[in-house]
DOKOLRO-744734 format. One record per residue (C-alpha): x, y, z. Coordinates in steps of 0.1 Angstrom, whole numbers, plus 5000, padded with zeros to 4 digits. Example, Ala and Ser with C-alpha at 12.3 -4.5 7.8 and 13.67 -1.06 7.14 Angstrom:
BEGIN
512349555078 513749895071 
REM end
This chain:
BEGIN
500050005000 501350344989 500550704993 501251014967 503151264989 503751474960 501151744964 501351745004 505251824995 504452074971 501952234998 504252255024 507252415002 505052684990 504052755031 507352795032 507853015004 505253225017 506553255049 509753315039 508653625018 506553735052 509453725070 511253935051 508154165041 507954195080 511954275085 511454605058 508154695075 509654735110 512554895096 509855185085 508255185114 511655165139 513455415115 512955845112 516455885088 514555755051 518455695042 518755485067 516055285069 516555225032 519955105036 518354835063 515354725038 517854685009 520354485034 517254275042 516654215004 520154104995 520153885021 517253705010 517353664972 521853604979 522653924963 526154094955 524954444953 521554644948 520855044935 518055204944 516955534920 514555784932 511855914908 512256274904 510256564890 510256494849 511156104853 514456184860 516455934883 518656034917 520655714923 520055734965 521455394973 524255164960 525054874986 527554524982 529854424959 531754714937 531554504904 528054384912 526654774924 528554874891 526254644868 522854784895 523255124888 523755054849 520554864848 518755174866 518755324833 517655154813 514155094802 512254894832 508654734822 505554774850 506254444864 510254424861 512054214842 515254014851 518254064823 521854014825 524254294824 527154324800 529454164827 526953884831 525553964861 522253834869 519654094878 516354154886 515754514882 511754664894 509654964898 508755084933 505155254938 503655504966 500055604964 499755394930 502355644910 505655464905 508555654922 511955514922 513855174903 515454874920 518254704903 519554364922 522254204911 524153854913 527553744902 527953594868 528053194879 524953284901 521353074892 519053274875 515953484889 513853204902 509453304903 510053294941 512653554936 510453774917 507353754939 509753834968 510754134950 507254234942 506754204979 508854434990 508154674963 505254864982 507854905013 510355044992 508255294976 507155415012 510755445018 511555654986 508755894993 509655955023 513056005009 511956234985 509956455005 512956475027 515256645002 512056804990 512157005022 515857005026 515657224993 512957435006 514857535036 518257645019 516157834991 513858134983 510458014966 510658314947 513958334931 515257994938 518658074952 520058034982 518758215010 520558385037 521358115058 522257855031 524658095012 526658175042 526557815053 528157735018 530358035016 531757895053 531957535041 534057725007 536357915028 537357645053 538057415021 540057685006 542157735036 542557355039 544357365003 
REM end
């Protein structure tokens, strides 16, 4: 007399799957909530990320006005943050895609969203012998894509304010304080050499 196990085997490794991803949904997610620096609570979420898709290096790109990109992260491996911050550029569908970068690096780059408007780019990447982008890999990474995009707004409407503080809305130069703060910061570089 035999039994089937297969499907109570498949079962269980998709529980675990799922509560693997949860875990490391829930790592990012007390990051936000633990953190008040946006820097620095992105430089945990992305730690948390290479960790668990065995990463080398990630970028993370903030969404500016005009669709430009502000490269606000770069994290691991020099070679492997290299072939990140390349990939940030280039053209990344809605739901991601996972290419290979001209040194062979294995990446998985994505979108990151806040309030259903897309606003910053992920680029993760593995070394050359590394497997390829598995489907658990990318639902992890759409997993943590909401968390990141908290992050990046908050991010960016950190240096939004940073930039309202050191100008004049109506002429957009420096004001007072932020020109002589920068003249200080000039002539005690000066002096240095």
């Amino acid at each position: 007399l035999s039994r089937d196990v297969t499907k109570d085997r498949l079962e269980a490794l998709q529980r675990a799957q799922d509560d693997g991803r949860a875990r490391v949904v829930g790592h990012i997610v007390e990051q936000i909530r633990d953190g008040a620096d946006p820097l620095e609570m992105l430089g945990r979420a992305v730690e948390a990320l290479r960790g668990a898709l065995a990463a080398e290096g990630v970028a993370v790109a903030v969404a500016l006005d005009g669709g430009r990109l502000d490269v606000a992260l770069r994290q691991g491996h020099a070679t492997a943050v290299e072939a990140a911050t390349a990939a940030l550029h280039q053209a990344v569908p809605e739901v991601g895609a996972a290419i290979r970068s001209a040194g062979g690096h294995a990446l998985i780059v994505f979108r990151t969203r806040f309030r259903g408007a897309w606003n910053g780019i992920v680029a993760v990447a593995r070394a050359p012998d590394a497997p390829a982008w598995s489907d658990e890999d990318h639902l992890l990474a759409r997993a943590v894509e909401a968390q990141l995009g908290v992050i990046l707004a908050q991010l960016g409407e950190q240096r939004r304010l940073e930039h309202l503080s050191r100008t004049d809305p109506l002429t957009g130069l420096l004001n007072r304080r932020a020109l002589v703060a920068d003249l200080e910061r000039r002539l005690a570089r000066a002096d240095r050499g």
